[in-house]
C-alpha positions in Angstrom: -58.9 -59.1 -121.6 -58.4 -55.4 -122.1 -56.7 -53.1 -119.1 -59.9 -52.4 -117.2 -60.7 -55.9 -116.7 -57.4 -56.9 -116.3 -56.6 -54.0 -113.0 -60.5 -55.1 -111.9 -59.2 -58.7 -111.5 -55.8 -57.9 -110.2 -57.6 -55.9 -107.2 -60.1 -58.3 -106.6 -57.6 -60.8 -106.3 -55.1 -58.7 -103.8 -58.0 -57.9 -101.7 -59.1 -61.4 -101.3 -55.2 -62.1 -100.5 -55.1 -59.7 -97.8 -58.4 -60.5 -95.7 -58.0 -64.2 -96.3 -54.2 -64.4 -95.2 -54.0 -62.3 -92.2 -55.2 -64.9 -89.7 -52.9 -67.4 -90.9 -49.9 -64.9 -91.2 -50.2 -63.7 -88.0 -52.1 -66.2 -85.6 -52.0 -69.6 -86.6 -52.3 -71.7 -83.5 -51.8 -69.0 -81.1 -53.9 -70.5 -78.2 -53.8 -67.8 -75.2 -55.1 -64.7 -77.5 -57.8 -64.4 -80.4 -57.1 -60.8 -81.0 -55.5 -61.5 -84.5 -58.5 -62.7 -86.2 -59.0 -59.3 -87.4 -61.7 -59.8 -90.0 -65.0 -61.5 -89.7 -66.8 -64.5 -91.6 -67.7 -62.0 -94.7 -64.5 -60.2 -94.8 -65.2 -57.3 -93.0 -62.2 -56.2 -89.9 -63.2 -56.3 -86.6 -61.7 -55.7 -83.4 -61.7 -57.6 -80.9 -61.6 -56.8 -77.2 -58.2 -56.4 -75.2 -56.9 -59.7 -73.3 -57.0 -57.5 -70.1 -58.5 -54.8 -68.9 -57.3 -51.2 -69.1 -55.5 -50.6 -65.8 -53.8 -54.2 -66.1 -50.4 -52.2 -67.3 -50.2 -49.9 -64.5 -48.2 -48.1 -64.0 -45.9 -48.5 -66.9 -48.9 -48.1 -69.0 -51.4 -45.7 -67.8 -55.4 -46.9 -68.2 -56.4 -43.6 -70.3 -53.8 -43.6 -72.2 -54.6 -47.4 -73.2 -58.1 -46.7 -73.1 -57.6 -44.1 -75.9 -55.1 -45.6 -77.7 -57.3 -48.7 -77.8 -60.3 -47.1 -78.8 -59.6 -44.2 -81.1 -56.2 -44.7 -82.4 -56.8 -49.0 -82.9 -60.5 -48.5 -83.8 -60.5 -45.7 -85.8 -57.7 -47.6 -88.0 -60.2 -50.5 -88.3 -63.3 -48.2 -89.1 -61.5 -46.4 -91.8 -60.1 -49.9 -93.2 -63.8 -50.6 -93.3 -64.2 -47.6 -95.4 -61.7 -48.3 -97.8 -62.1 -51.7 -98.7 -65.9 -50.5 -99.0 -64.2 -47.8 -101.8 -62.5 -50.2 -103.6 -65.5 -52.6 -104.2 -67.2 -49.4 -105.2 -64.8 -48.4 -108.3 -64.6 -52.3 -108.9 -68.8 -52.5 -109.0 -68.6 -49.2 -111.1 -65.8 -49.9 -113.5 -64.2 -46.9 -112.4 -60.5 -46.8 -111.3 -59.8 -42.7 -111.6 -59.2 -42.7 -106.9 -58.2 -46.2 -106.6 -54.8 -45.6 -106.0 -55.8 -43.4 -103.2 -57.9 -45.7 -101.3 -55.3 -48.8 -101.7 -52.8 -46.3 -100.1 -55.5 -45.5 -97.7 -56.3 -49.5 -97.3 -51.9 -49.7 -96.6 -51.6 -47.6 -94.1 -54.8 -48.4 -92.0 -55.0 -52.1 -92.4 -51.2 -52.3 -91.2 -52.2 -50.1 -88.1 -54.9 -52.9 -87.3 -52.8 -55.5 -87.7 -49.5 -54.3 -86.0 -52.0 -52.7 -83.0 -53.2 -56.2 -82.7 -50.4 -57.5 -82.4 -49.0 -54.9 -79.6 -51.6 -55.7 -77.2 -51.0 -58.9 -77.1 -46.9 -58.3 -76.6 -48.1 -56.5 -73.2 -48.3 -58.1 -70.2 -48.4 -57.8 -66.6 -46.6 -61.2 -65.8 -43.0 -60.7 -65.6 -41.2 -62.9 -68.5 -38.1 -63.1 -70.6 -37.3 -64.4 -73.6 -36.0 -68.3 -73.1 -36.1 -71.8 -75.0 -35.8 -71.6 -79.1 -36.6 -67.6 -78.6 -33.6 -67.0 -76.8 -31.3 -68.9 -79.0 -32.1 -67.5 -82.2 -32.1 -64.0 -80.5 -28.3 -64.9 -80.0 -27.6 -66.1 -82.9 -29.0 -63.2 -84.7 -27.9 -60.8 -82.4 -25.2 -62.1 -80.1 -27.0 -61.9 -77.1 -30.3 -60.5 -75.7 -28.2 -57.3 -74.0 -27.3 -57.0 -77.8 -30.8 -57.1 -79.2 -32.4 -55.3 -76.4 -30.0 -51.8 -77.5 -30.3 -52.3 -80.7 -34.4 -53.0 -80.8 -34.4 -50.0 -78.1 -32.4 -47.4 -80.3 -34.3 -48.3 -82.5 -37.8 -47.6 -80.9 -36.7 -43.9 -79.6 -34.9 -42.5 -82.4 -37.5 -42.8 -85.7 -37.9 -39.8 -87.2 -41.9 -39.0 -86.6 -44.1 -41.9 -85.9 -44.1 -45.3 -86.7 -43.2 -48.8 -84.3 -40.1 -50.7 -83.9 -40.3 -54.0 -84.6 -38.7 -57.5 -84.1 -39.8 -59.8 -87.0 -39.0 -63.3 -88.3 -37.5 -63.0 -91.8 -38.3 -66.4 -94.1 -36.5 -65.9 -97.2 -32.9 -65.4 -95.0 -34.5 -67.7 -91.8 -33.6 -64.6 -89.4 -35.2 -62.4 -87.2 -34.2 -59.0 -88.2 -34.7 -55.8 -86.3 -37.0 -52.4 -88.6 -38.1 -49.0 -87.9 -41.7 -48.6 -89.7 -42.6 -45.0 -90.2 -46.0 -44.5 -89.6 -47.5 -48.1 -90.0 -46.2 -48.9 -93.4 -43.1 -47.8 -94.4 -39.8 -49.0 -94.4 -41.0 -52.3 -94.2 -38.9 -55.5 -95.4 -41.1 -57.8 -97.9 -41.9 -60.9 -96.0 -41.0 -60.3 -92.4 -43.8 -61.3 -89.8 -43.6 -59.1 -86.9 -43.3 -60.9 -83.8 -42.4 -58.3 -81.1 -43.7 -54.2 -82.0 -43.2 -51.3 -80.1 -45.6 -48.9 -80.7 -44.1 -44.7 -80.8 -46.5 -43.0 -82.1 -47.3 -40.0 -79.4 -50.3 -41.4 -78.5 -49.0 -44.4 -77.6 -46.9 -42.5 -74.6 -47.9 -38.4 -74.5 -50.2 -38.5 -71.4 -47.7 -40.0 -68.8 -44.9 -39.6 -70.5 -45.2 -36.2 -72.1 -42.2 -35.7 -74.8 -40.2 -38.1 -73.6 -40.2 -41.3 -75.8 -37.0 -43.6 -74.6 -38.3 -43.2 -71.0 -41.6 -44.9 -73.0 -39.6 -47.2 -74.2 -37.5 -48.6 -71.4 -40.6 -49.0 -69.5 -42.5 -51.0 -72.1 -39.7 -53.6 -71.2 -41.2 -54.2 -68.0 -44.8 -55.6 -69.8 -43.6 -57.5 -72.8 -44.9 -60.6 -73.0 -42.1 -62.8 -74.3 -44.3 -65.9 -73.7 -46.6 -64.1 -76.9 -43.4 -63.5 -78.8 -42.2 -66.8 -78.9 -45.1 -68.4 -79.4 -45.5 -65.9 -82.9 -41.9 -67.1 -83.6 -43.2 -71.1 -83.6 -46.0 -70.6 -86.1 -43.5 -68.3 -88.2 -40.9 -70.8 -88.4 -44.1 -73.1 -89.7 -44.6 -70.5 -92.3 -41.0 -71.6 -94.1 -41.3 -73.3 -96.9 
Protein backbone atom coordinates (compact mmCIF):
# COMPACT_ATOMS: atom_id res chain seq x y z
CA UNK A 1 0.00 0.00 0.00
CA UNK A 2 1.84 3.09 -0.84
CA UNK A 3 0.98 6.64 0.99
CA UNK A 4 -1.83 7.70 -1.28
CA UNK A 5 -3.78 4.73 -0.76
CA UNK A 6 -2.96 4.41 2.61
CA UNK A 7 -4.37 8.53 3.65
CA UNK A 8 -7.39 7.57 1.00
CA UNK A 9 -8.31 4.63 3.37
CA UNK A 10 -7.55 6.39 6.62
CA UNK A 11 -10.18 9.26 5.49
CA UNK A 12 -12.57 7.01 4.31
CA UNK A 13 -12.54 5.29 7.42
CA UNK A 14 -12.69 8.46 9.85
CA UNK A 15 -15.54 9.76 7.91
CA UNK A 16 -17.55 6.69 8.08
CA UNK A 17 -16.63 6.90 12.02
CA UNK A 18 -17.95 10.19 12.39
CA UNK A 19 -21.45 10.01 10.49
CA UNK A 20 -22.01 6.47 11.78
CA UNK A 21 -21.24 7.32 15.56
CA UNK A 22 -22.88 10.45 16.27
CA UNK A 23 -26.44 9.13 16.89
CA UNK A 24 -25.12 6.63 19.23
CA UNK A 25 -22.70 9.07 21.00
CA UNK A 26 -25.03 11.52 21.55
CA UNK A 27 -28.71 10.07 21.54
CA UNK A 28 -28.99 6.61 22.37
CA UNK A 29 -32.34 6.04 23.90
CA UNK A 30 -33.20 9.64 24.38
CA UNK A 31 -37.05 9.23 24.06
CA UNK A 32 -38.56 12.97 24.48
CA UNK A 33 -36.33 14.57 21.47
CA UNK A 34 -35.03 13.27 17.97
CA UNK A 35 -33.07 16.30 17.29
CA UNK A 36 -29.64 14.31 17.59
CA UNK A 37 -30.08 12.20 14.62
CA UNK A 38 -28.15 14.64 12.76
CA UNK A 39 -27.46 12.64 9.56
CA UNK A 40 -29.88 10.90 7.27
CA UNK A 41 -30.08 7.17 5.90
CA UNK A 42 -27.15 7.95 3.17
CA UNK A 43 -25.02 9.86 5.46
CA UNK A 44 -25.83 13.16 4.66
CA UNK A 45 -26.54 15.90 8.02
CA UNK A 46 -29.74 17.08 8.44
CA UNK A 47 -31.49 19.22 10.75
CA UNK A 48 -34.20 18.56 12.32
CA UNK A 49 -36.97 20.91 13.55
CA UNK A 50 -36.87 22.59 17.11
CA UNK A 51 -38.93 20.59 19.94
CA UNK A 52 -40.84 23.92 20.41
CA UNK A 53 -41.63 26.68 18.73
CA UNK A 54 -39.68 29.95 18.54
CA UNK A 55 -41.36 32.14 21.18
CA UNK A 56 -41.58 29.03 23.67
CA UNK A 57 -38.32 30.75 25.56
CA UNK A 58 -39.74 34.03 26.08
CA UNK A 59 -38.59 36.13 27.50
CA UNK A 60 -35.29 34.85 28.57
CA UNK A 61 -34.83 33.88 25.04
CA UNK A 62 -36.21 36.24 22.54
CA UNK A 63 -38.15 34.51 19.26
CA UNK A 64 -35.79 36.32 16.55
CA UNK A 65 -33.05 35.86 18.15
CA UNK A 66 -33.82 31.94 18.20
CA UNK A 67 -35.29 32.15 14.98
CA UNK A 68 -31.95 33.38 13.57
CA UNK A 69 -29.79 31.56 15.62
CA UNK A 70 -31.76 28.43 14.52
CA UNK A 71 -31.77 29.08 11.10
CA UNK A 72 -28.58 30.75 9.87
CA UNK A 73 -26.13 30.11 12.59
CA UNK A 74 -27.48 25.99 13.18
CA UNK A 75 -28.24 25.57 9.49
CA UNK A 76 -25.67 27.23 7.87
CA UNK A 77 -23.21 24.94 10.10
CA UNK A 78 -25.11 21.92 8.70
CA UNK A 79 -25.15 23.18 4.91
CA UNK A 80 -21.43 23.91 4.98
CA UNK A 81 -20.76 20.33 6.72
CA UNK A 82 -22.68 19.22 3.65
CA UNK A 83 -20.14 20.89 1.62
CA UNK A 84 -17.24 19.53 3.16
CA UNK A 85 -17.86 16.13 3.43
CA UNK A 86 -18.98 16.52 -0.36
CA UNK A 87 -14.95 17.90 -0.72
CA UNK A 88 -13.51 15.20 0.81
CA UNK A 89 -15.18 12.48 -1.27
CA UNK A 90 -14.11 14.68 -4.06
CA UNK A 91 -10.16 14.53 -3.48
CA UNK A 92 -10.85 10.82 -2.35
CA UNK A 93 -12.71 10.05 -6.00
CA UNK A 94 -9.82 12.10 -7.62
CA UNK A 95 -6.82 10.80 -5.80
CA UNK A 96 -5.98 14.11 -4.98
CA UNK A 97 -5.20 15.17 -1.33
CA UNK A 98 -3.22 18.81 -2.05
CA UNK A 99 -6.75 20.89 0.16
CA UNK A 100 -7.73 18.12 2.26
CA UNK A 101 -6.46 19.26 5.30
CA UNK A 102 -8.42 22.35 4.75
CA UNK A 103 -11.78 20.79 4.32
CA UNK A 104 -11.20 18.21 7.46
CA UNK A 105 -10.58 21.45 9.49
CA UNK A 106 -13.51 22.92 7.72
CA UNK A 107 -15.56 19.38 8.47
CA UNK A 108 -14.11 20.06 12.59
CA UNK A 109 -15.33 23.03 13.17
CA UNK A 110 -18.85 22.88 11.35
CA UNK A 111 -19.80 19.39 12.18
CA UNK A 112 -19.08 20.21 15.93
CA UNK A 113 -21.35 23.37 15.60
CA UNK A 114 -24.26 20.90 14.38
CA UNK A 115 -23.81 18.62 16.92
CA UNK A 116 -23.20 20.84 20.08
CA UNK A 117 -26.35 23.30 18.53
CA UNK A 118 -28.30 20.16 18.57
CA UNK A 119 -27.66 19.44 21.57
CA UNK A 120 -28.45 23.14 23.09
CA UNK A 121 -31.93 23.16 21.91
CA UNK A 122 -32.76 20.48 23.45
CA UNK A 123 -31.09 21.69 27.01
CA UNK A 124 -33.84 24.60 26.72
CA UNK A 125 -36.90 24.47 28.19
CA UNK A 126 -39.85 26.31 29.30
CA UNK A 127 -40.76 23.80 32.24
CA UNK A 128 -39.05 24.84 35.30
CA UNK A 129 -36.65 21.83 36.50
CA UNK A 130 -33.49 21.12 38.45
CA UNK A 131 -31.05 18.76 38.47
CA UNK A 132 -32.16 15.71 41.01
CA UNK A 133 -31.85 11.72 41.26
CA UNK A 134 -28.21 10.20 39.93
CA UNK A 135 -27.70 13.91 38.20
CA UNK A 136 -27.62 15.56 41.29
CA UNK A 137 -25.38 13.22 43.08
CA UNK A 138 -22.62 12.99 40.76
CA UNK A 139 -22.85 16.80 40.31
CA UNK A 140 -21.86 16.72 44.12
CA UNK A 141 -19.51 14.48 43.96
CA UNK A 142 -17.74 16.15 41.23
CA UNK A 143 -18.29 19.43 42.33
CA UNK A 144 -19.39 19.62 45.94
CA UNK A 145 -22.61 20.81 45.36
CA UNK A 146 -24.83 22.22 42.57
CA UNK A 147 -24.14 26.13 44.10
CA UNK A 148 -20.55 24.87 43.38
CA UNK A 149 -21.04 23.66 39.83
CA UNK A 150 -23.46 26.35 38.94
CA UNK A 151 -20.32 29.27 39.59
CA UNK A 152 -17.97 27.37 38.24
CA UNK A 153 -20.03 26.19 34.78
CA UNK A 154 -21.27 30.02 34.93
CA UNK A 155 -17.73 31.69 35.02
CA UNK A 156 -17.06 29.71 32.86
CA UNK A 157 -19.75 30.55 30.14
CA UNK A 158 -19.09 34.57 30.50
CA UNK A 159 -15.48 34.81 30.55
CA UNK A 160 -14.13 32.80 27.15
CA UNK A 161 -12.02 34.76 25.27
CA UNK A 162 -14.10 35.20 21.81
CA UNK A 163 -16.75 32.67 21.02
CA UNK A 164 -17.18 29.29 21.71
CA UNK A 165 -19.85 27.36 24.51
CA UNK A 166 -19.42 26.21 27.99
CA UNK A 167 -19.98 22.95 28.53
CA UNK A 168 -20.85 20.23 31.17
CA UNK A 169 -19.72 16.76 29.88
CA UNK A 170 -19.44 13.18 31.18
CA UNK A 171 -15.76 12.12 31.01
CA UNK A 172 -15.39 7.98 30.50
CA UNK A 173 -11.84 7.28 30.84
CA UNK A 174 -11.82 9.19 34.57
CA UNK A 175 -15.95 8.34 35.12
CA UNK A 176 -16.51 12.20 35.84
CA UNK A 177 -18.28 14.95 34.59
CA UNK A 178 -15.87 17.65 34.04
CA UNK A 179 -16.58 21.29 33.34
CA UNK A 180 -14.65 23.00 29.40
CA UNK A 181 -14.64 26.28 27.66
CA UNK A 182 -14.65 25.35 23.75
CA UNK A 183 -13.52 28.25 21.72
CA UNK A 184 -15.40 28.45 18.72
CA UNK A 185 -16.96 24.94 18.37
CA UNK A 186 -13.88 22.87 18.49
CA UNK A 187 -11.20 23.84 20.53
CA UNK A 188 -10.10 23.24 23.76
CA UNK A 189 -11.86 20.21 23.77
CA UNK A 190 -10.98 17.11 26.18
CA UNK A 191 -10.70 13.67 23.99
CA UNK A 192 -13.71 11.62 24.97
CA UNK A 193 -16.03 13.83 26.91
CA UNK A 194 -19.80 13.71 25.81
CA UNK A 195 -21.36 16.96 26.30
CA UNK A 196 -24.35 16.68 28.33
CA UNK A 197 -25.31 20.39 29.31
CA UNK A 198 -23.84 23.42 26.59
CA UNK A 199 -24.18 26.88 26.83
CA UNK A 200 -24.02 28.51 23.77
CA UNK A 201 -21.85 32.37 23.78
CA UNK A 202 -21.32 33.02 20.63
CA UNK A 203 -22.86 36.75 20.06
CA UNK A 204 -25.47 35.53 18.20
CA UNK A 205 -26.61 33.37 20.56
CA UNK A 206 -27.49 36.67 22.94
CA UNK A 207 -26.69 40.23 20.88
CA UNK A 208 -30.29 41.17 20.06
CA UNK A 209 -31.74 41.26 23.66
CA UNK A 210 -28.92 41.31 25.34
CA UNK A 211 -26.62 43.61 23.48
CA UNK A 212 -22.85 43.28 24.94
CA UNK A 213 -23.70 41.89 27.83
CA UNK A 214 -22.95 38.12 28.00
CA UNK A 215 -23.27 36.97 31.97
CA UNK A 216 -26.67 38.73 32.02
CA UNK A 217 -27.17 35.88 28.91
CA UNK A 218 -25.95 33.62 30.98
CA UNK A 219 -27.77 33.79 34.26
CA UNK A 220 -30.86 33.94 32.38
CA UNK A 221 -30.26 30.72 30.37
CA UNK A 222 -30.59 29.23 33.96
CA UNK A 223 -34.08 29.86 34.02
CA UNK A 224 -34.81 27.34 30.63
CA UNK A 225 -32.40 24.48 31.14
CA UNK A 226 -33.83 21.48 30.81
CA UNK A 227 -32.27 19.32 33.48
CA UNK A 228 -34.76 16.47 32.72
CA UNK A 229 -32.59 16.42 29.00
CA UNK A 230 -29.37 16.55 30.91
CA UNK A 231 -29.81 13.74 32.92
CA UNK A 232 -31.30 11.69 30.68
CA UNK A 233 -27.76 12.40 28.21
CA UNK A 234 -25.92 11.44 31.53
CA UNK A 235 -27.87 7.78 31.64
CA UNK A 236 -26.96 6.79 28.08
CA UNK A 237 -23.30 8.24 28.73
CA UNK A 238 -22.77 6.24 31.77
CA UNK A 239 -23.94 3.17 29.18
CA UNK A 240 -21.22 4.28 26.93
CA UNK A 241 -18.40 3.00 29.74
CA UNK A 242 -16.82 0.27 29.03
Amino acid sequence: MDRKDFIKGAALTGSTLLLTGVNGVFAQGIEHSKMDNLVDDKGSFIQLPLPYSENTLEPFMDAETLHLHYTFHHGGAVKGANKDLQMIRKAMDENNFETVDFWTKKLAYHFSSHILHSIFWTNLSNKKTDPKGQLLKRIEKDFGSYDKFKGLIASTSKNLDGNGWGILGYQPYSDSLTVLQCENHEKLTQWGVIPLLVIDVWEHAYYLKYKNKRADFVDAVFNIINWDNVADRLDQANKLKG
